[in-house]
C-alpha positions as CSV (number, residue, x, y, z in Angstrom):
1,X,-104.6,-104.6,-75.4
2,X,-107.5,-102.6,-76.7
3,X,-109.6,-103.9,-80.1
4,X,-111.5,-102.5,-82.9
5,X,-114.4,-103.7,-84.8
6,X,-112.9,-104.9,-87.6
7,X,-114.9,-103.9,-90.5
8,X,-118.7,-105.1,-90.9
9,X,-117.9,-108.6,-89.1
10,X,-118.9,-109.6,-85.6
11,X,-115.4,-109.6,-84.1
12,X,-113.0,-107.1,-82.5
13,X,-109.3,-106.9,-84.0
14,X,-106.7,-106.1,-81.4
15,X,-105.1,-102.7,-82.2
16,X,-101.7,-104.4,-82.7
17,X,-101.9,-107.3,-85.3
18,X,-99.0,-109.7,-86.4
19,X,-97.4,-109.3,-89.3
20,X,-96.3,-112.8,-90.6
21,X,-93.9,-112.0,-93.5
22,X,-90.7,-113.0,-91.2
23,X,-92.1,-115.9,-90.4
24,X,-89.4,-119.3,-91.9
25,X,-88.8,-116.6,-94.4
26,X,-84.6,-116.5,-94.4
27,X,-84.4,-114.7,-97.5
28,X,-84.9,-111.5,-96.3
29,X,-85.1,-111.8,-92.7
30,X,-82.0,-114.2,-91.4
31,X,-83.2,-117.6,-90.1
32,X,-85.8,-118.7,-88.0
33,X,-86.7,-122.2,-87.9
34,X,-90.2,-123.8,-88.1
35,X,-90.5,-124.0,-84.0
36,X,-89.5,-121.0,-83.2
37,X,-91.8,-119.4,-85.7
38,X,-95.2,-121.4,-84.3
39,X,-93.7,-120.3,-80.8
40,X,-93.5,-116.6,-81.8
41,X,-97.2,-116.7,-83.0
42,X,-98.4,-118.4,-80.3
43,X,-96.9,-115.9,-77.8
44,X,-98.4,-112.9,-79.5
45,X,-102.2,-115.0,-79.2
46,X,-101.4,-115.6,-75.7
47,X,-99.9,-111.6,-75.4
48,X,-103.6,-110.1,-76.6
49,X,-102.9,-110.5,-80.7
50,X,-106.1,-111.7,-82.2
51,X,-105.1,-110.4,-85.9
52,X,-102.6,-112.3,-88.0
53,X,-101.8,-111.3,-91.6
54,X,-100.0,-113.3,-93.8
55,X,-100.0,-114.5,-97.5
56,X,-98.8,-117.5,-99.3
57,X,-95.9,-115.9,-100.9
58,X,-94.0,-115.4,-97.7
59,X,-91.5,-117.6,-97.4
60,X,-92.6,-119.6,-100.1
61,X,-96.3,-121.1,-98.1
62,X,-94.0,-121.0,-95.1
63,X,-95.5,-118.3,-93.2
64,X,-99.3,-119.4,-93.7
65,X,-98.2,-123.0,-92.6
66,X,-96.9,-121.7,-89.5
67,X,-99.9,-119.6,-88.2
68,X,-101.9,-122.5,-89.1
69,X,-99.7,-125.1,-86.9
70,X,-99.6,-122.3,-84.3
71,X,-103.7,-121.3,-84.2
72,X,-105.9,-124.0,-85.3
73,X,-106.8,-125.0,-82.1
74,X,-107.8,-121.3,-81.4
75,X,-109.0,-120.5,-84.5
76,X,-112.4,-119.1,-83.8
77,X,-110.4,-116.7,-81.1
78,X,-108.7,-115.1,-83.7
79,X,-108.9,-113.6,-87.0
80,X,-106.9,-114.6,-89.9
81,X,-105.9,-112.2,-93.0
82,X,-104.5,-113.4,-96.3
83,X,-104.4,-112.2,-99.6
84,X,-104.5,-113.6,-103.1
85,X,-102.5,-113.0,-106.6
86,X,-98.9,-114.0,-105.9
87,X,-99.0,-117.7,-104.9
88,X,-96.6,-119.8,-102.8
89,X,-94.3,-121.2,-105.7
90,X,-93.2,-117.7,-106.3
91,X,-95.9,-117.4,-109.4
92,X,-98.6,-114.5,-110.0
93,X,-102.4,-115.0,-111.0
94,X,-104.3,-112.5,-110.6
95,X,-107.0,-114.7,-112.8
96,X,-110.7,-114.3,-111.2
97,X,-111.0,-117.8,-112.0
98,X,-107.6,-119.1,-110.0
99,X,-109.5,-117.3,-107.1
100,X,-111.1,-120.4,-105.4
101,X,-108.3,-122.4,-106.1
102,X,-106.1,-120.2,-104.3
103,X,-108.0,-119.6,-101.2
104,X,-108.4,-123.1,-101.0
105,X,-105.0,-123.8,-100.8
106,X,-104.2,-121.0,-97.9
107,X,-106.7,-122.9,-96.3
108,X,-104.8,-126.0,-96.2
109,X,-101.9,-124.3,-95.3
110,X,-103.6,-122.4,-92.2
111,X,-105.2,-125.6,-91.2
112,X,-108.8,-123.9,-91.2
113,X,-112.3,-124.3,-93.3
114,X,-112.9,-120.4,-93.4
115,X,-110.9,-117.3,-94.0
116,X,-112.1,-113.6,-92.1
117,X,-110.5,-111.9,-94.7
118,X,-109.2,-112.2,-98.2
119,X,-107.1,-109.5,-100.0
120,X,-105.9,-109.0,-103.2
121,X,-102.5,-108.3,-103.4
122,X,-101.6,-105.1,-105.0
123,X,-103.4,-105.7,-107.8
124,X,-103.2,-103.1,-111.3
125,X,-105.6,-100.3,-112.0
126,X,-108.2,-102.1,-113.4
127,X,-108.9,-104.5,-110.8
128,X,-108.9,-101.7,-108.1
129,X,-111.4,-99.9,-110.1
130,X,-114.1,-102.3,-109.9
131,X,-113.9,-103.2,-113.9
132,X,-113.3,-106.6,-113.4
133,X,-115.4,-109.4,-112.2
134,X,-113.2,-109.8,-109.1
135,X,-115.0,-108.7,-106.1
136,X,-118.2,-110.4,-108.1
137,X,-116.3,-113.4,-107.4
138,X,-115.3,-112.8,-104.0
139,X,-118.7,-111.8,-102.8
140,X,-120.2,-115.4,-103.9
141,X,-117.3,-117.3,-102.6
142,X,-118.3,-114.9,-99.0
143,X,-121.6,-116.6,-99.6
144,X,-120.5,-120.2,-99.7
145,X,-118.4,-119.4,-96.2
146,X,-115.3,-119.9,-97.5
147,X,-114.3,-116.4,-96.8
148,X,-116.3,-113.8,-94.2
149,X,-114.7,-110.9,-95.9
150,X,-112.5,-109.5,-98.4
151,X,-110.3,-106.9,-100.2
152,X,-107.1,-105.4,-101.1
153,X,-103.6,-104.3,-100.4
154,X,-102.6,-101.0,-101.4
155,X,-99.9,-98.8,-101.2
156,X,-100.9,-94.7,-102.1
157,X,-103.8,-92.0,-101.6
158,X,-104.8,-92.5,-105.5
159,X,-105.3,-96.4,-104.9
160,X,-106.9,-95.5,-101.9
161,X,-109.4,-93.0,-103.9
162,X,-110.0,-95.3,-106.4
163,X,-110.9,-98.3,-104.6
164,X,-113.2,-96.4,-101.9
165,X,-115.5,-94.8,-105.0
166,X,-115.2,-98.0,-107.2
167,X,-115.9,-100.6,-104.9
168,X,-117.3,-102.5,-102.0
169,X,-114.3,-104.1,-100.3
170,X,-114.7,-104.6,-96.6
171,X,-111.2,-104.5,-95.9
172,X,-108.1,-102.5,-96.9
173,X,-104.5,-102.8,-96.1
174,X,-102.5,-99.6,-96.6
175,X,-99.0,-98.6,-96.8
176,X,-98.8,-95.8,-94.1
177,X,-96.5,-94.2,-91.6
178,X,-94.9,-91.2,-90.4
179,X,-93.1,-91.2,-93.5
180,X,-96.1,-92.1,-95.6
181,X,-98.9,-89.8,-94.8
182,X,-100.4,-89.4,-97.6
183,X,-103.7,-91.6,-97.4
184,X,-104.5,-90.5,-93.9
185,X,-106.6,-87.8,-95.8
186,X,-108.9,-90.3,-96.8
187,X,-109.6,-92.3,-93.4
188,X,-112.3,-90.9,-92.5
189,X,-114.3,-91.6,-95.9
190,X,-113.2,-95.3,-94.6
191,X,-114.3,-94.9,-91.6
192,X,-117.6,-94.0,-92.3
193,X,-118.2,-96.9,-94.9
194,X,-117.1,-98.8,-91.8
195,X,-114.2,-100.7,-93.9
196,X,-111.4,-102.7,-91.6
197,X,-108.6,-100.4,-92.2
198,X,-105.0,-101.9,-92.0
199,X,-101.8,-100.2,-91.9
200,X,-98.5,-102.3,-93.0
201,X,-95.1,-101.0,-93.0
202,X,-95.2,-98.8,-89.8
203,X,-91.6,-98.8,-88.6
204,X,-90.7,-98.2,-92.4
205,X,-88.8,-101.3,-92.7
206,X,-86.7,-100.7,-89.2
207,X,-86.2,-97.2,-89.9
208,X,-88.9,-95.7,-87.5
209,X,-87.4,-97.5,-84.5
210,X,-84.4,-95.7,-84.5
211,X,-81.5,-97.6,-84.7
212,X,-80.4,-96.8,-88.1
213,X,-78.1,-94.0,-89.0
214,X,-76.3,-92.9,-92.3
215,X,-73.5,-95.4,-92.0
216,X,-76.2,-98.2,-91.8
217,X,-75.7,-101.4,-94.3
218,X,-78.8,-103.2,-95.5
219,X,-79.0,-106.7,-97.5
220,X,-81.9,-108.4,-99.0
221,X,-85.0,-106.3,-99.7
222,X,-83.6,-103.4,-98.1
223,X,-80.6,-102.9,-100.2
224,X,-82.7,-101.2,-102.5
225,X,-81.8,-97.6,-100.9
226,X,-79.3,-95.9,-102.2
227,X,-77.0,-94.0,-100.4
228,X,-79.4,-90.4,-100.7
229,X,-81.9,-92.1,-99.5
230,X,-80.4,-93.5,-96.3
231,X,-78.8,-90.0,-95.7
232,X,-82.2,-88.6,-96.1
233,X,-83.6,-91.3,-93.9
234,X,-81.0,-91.1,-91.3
235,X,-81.6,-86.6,-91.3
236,X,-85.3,-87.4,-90.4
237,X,-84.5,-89.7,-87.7
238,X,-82.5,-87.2,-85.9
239,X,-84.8,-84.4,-86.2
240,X,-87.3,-87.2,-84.6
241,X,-84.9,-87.9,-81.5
242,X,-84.5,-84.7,-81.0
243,X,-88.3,-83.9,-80.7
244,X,-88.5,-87.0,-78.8
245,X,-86.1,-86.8,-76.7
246,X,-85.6,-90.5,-77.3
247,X,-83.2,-92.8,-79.3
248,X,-86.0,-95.7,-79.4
249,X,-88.8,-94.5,-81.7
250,X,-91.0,-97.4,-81.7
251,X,-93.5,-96.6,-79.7
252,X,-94.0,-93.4,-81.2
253,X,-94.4,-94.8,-84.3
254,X,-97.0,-97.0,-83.6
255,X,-98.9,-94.4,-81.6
256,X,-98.8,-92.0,-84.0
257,X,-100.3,-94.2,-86.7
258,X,-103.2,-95.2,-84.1
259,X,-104.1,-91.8,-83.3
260,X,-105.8,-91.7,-86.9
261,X,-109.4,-92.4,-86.7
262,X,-110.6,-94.8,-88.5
263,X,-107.8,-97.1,-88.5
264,X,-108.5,-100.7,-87.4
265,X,-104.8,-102.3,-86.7
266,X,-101.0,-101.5,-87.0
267,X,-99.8,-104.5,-88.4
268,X,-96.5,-105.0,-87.5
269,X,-93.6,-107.4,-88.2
270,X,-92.1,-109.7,-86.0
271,X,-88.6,-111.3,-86.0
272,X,-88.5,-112.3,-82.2
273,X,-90.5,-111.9,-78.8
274,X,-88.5,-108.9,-77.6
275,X,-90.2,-107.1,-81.0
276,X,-93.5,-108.5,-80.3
277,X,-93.5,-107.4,-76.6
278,X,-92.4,-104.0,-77.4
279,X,-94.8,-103.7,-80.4
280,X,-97.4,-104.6,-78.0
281,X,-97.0,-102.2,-75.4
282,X,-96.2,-99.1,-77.7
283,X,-100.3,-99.6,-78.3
284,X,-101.1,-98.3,-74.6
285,X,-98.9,-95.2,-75.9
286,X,-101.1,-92.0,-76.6
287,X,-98.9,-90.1,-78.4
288,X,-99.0,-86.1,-77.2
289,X,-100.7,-83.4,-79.3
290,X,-97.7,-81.5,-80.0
291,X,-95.5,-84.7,-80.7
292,X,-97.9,-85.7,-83.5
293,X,-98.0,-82.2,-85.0
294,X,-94.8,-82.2,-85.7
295,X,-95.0,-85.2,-87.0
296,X,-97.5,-84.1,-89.5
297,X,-95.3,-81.0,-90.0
298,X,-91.8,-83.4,-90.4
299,X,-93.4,-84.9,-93.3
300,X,-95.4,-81.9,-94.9
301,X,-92.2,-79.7,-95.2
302,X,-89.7,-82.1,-96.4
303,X,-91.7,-85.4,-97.5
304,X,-94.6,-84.4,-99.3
305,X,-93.4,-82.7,-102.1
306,X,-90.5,-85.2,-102.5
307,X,-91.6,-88.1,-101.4
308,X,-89.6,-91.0,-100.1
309,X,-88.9,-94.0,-102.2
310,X,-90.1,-97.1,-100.3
């Protein structure tokens, strides 16, 4: 496993960090019991993970509880992300004075005095665009120690604009995939204001491994495509075996996401240890030139100018 600086802090991220929104959460993702899910984390620590992101809304306080059961005897080994504005009993605040409160109750649930990094989670226009007194707040609560850094989650190129000529955040988590290219143009602005730079959603919801087609059936959160979209889906993922020459795309996926400069971790969700493993060793993939040109040339020709609905 290699690692990044992440951000302005004194600590290297590894390249692969674990997403935690499976974790106890059987809404969406089928079951996985308390155990298994503090096993699972605990594995990826031991595999060379050092970056775990989670938030209290996923699974209801579940997921933060079990990273905290799973890390807190190795918690200054690793680095924890969690985010604020839609709380554990399935509420939103994104009130600047609920902010304190709220990072003090991830705190209990991840077993820990400190947090590396605090996120807001996709919060509206305003807040993105510095007019509020939230990263006013954030910045004294890094003061105090509560938290060492902080910033938001975001999901497109204007967000990503707004918030890099706005504001000061030291961390941003970004939508962003082969699918989803669009902010890449901007990296290298982040980059140079030396802001940890996160990618979520890099498999596009299971899509960019490979092993969905046009008769595929979805429940939970993915039910939301219609059946355009999958058809549209499942035509890209062809074209993409066939440049491959591969029916598992994982690894290509991750690799092409980390061949962006200026990014600081894939963060990538985990159901089970044959994910994690294989998530793992896609980062010691450098993905060929020509691969990731037409990669960049998939999504310019048929995405960009009708974009994909998430």
């Amino acid at each position: 496993m290699k690692y990044n600086p992440f951000g302005k802090l004194d600590a290297q991220a590894s390249r692969i960090a674990f997403g935690g929104w499976q974790l106890g959460n059987t809404e969406f993702w089928g079951d996985m019991s308390f155990e298994d899910g503090v096993k699972l984390v605990r594995e990826a620590y031991e595999s060379g993970v050092n970056l775990f992101d989670t938030a209290p809304d996923y699974a209801n306080g579940m997921s933060e509880k079990i990273i905290g059961e799973a890390l807190h005897d190795v918690r200054d080994k690793v680095i924890i992300n969690t985010k604020l504005g839609h709380k554990a009993d399935g509420t939103t605040d994104f009130s600047v004075d609920s902010i304190e409160s709220q990072i003090k109750e991830s705190l209990s649930r991840l077993q820990t005095d400190y947090l590396d990094s605090v996120i807001l989670h996709n919060p509206d226009y305003d807040i993105l665009s510095g007019k509020t007194e939230h990263f006013n707040e954030l910045k004294r609560l890094k003061e105090t120690g509560l938290i060492r850094s902080y910033g938001v989650s975001i999901d497109t190129y204007d967000e990503l604009k707004i918030v890099i000529e706005k504001t000061n955040v030291e961390v941003i988590e970004i939508l962003f995939n082969i699918f989803f290219q669009s902010p890449s143009a901007l990296f290298t602005f982040v980059k140079h204001k030396k802001i940890a730079l996160l990618t979520k959603v890099p498999l596009d919801s299971g899509w960019l491994t490979g092993k969905y087609d046009q008769n595929a059936k979805f429940e939970g959160i993915r039910a939301r495509w219609d059946k355009n979209t999958i058809e549209r889906r499942a035509d890209l993922i062809r074209k993409m075996k066939i440049m491959t020459n591969d029916e598992n795309l994982t690894k290509y996926a991750i690799a092409f996401i980390l061949s962006h400069p200026g990014v600081t971790s894939v963060i990538t969700g985990v159901k089970n240890s044959k994910q994690l493993q294989e998530n793992i060793k896609a980062e010691s993939f450098e993905i060929p030139y020509k691969l990731r040109q037409q990669f960049i040339d998939i999504y310019s020709q048929q995405i960009k100018n009708n974009p994909l609905p998430w």
